[in-house]
PLY file of the C-alpha trace (Angstrom):
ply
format ascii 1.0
element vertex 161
property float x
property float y
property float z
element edge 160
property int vertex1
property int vertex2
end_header
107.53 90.81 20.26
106.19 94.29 19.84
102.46 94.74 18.24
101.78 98.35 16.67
99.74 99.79 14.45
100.76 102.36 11.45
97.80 104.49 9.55
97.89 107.12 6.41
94.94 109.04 5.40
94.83 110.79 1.92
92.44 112.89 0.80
91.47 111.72 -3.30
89.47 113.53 -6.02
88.30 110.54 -7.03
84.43 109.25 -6.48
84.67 107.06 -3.93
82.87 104.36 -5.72
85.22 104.20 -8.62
88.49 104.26 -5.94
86.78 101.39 -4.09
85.86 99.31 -7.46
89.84 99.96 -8.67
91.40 99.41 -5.29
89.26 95.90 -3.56
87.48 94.42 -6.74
89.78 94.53 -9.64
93.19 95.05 -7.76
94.56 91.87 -9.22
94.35 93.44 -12.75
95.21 96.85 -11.86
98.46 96.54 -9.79
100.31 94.80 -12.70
99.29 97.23 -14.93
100.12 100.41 -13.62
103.10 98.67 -11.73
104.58 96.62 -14.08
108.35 97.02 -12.37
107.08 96.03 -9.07
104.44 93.68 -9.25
104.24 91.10 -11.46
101.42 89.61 -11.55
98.10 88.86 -8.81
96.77 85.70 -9.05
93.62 84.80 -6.79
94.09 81.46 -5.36
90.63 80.76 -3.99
87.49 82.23 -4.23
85.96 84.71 -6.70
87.31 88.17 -4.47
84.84 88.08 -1.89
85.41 87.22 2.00
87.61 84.05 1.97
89.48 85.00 -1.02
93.55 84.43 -0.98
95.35 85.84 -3.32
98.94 85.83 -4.12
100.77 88.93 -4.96
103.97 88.31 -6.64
106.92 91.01 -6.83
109.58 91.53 -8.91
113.28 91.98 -8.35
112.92 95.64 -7.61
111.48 94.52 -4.31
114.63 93.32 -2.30
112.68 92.52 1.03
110.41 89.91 -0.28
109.52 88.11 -3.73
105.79 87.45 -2.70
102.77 87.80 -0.35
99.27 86.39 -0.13
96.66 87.74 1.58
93.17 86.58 2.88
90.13 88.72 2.42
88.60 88.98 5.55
85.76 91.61 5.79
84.37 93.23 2.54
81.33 95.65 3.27
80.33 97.35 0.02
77.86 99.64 1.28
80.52 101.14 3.72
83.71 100.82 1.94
85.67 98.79 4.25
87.73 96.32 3.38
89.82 94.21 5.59
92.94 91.41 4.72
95.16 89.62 6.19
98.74 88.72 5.15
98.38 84.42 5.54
102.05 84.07 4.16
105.06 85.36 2.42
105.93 89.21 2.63
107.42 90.15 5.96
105.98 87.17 7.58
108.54 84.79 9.51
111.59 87.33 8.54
110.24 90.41 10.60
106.62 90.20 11.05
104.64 87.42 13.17
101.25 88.75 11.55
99.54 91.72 10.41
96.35 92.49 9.01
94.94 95.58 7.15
91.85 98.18 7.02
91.25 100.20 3.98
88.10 102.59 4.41
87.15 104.88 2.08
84.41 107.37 2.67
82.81 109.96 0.21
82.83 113.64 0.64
80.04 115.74 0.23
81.72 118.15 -1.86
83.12 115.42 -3.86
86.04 113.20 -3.72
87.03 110.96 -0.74
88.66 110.25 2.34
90.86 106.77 2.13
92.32 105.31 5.32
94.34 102.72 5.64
95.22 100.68 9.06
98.29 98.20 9.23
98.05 96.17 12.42
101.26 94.09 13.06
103.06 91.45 15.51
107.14 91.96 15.26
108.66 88.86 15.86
110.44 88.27 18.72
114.16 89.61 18.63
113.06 91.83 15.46
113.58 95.43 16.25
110.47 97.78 14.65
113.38 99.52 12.27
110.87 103.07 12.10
113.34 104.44 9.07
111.79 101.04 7.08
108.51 101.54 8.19
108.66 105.01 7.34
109.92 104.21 3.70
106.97 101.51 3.06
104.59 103.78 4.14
105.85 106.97 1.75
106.19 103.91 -0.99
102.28 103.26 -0.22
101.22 107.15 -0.45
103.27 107.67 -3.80
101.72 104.38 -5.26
98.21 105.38 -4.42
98.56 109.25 -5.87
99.97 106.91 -8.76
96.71 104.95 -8.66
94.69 108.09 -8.00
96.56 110.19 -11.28
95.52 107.08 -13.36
91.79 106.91 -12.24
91.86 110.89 -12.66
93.31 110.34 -16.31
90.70 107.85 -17.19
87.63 109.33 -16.13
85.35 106.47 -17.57
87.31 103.36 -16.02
85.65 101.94 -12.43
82.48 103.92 -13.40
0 1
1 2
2 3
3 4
4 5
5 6
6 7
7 8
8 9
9 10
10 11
11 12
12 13
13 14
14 15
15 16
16 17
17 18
18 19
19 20
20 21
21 22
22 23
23 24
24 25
25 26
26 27
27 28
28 29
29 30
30 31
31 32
32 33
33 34
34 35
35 36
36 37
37 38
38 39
39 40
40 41
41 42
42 43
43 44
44 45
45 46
46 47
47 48
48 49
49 50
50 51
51 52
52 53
53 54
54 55
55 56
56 57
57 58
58 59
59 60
60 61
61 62
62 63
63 64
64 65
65 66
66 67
67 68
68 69
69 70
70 71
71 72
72 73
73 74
74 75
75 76
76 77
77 78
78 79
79 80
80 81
81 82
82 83
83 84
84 85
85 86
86 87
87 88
88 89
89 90
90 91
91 92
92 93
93 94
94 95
95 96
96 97
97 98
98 99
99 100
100 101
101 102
102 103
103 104
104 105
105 106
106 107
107 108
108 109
109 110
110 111
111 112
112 113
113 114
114 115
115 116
116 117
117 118
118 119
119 120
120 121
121 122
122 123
123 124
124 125
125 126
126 127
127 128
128 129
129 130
130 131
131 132
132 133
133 134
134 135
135 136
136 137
137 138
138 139
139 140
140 141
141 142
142 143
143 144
144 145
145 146
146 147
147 148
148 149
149 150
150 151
151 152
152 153
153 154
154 155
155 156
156 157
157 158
158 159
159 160
């Protein structure tokens, strides 16, 4: 078993607020929509999207790893923009993975615009190799779906207000 951590940082034109209200609060509506050939659909499971929510992201064929995922909310802070999951089942988990959990911060510039991190915290399971070609693919996959995310919010100036 091998625990590690991979991060991305991206710097966004977007307000902060709106990138935090689109990303956390309405996620489950959003995905789908602007990635209709890779996610289809986001059902919460439990709760209302607050801390104890679990939600189930499903996937279409055009993910070959994995056909779902569903994640707890663990942490949401509103005032500071973090927001913190965990992956409960599906995804990597019991094929690769033993756990992970997530951090997404984002935090306003002065000048406009934000800074959005994003921490992945994960267990390999024991005998699974980290395979650091895959890991780099899912993390360029995450940075073109967010400047996908961040060209929509840009093109829609009035949505997430």
């Amino acid at each position: 078993m091998v625990s590690g951590t991979a991060t991305t940082e991206d710097l966004s034109e977007v307000e902060a607020r709106r990138l935090w209200n689109a990303l956390v609060k309405d996620s489950h509506n959003l995905l789908p929509k602007i990635f209709p050939d890779f996610f289809s659909s986001v059902t919460l499971l439990q709760g209302d999207g607050g801390v104890g929510t679990i939600k189930q992201l499903n996937f279409t064929p055009a993910n070959r790893d994995f056909s779902y995922a569903k994640e707890r909310v663990d942490e949401m802070d509103e005032e500071n923009m973090v927001f913190k999951y965990t992956t409960i089942q599906g995804g990597l988990l019991g094929k690769k993975l033993g756990a992970s959990n997530f951090e997404l911060k984002i935090v306003p510039k002065k000048e406009g615009g934000c800074v959005v991190s994003w921490i992945c915290n994960y267990e390999t399971l024991a005998g699974a190799p980290v395979d650091e070609g895959k890991a780099q693919e899912m993390k360029e996959q995450s940075n073109a779906m967010f400047k996908k995310i961040e060209q929509y919010l840009l093109s829609n100036p009035s949505l997430y207000c």
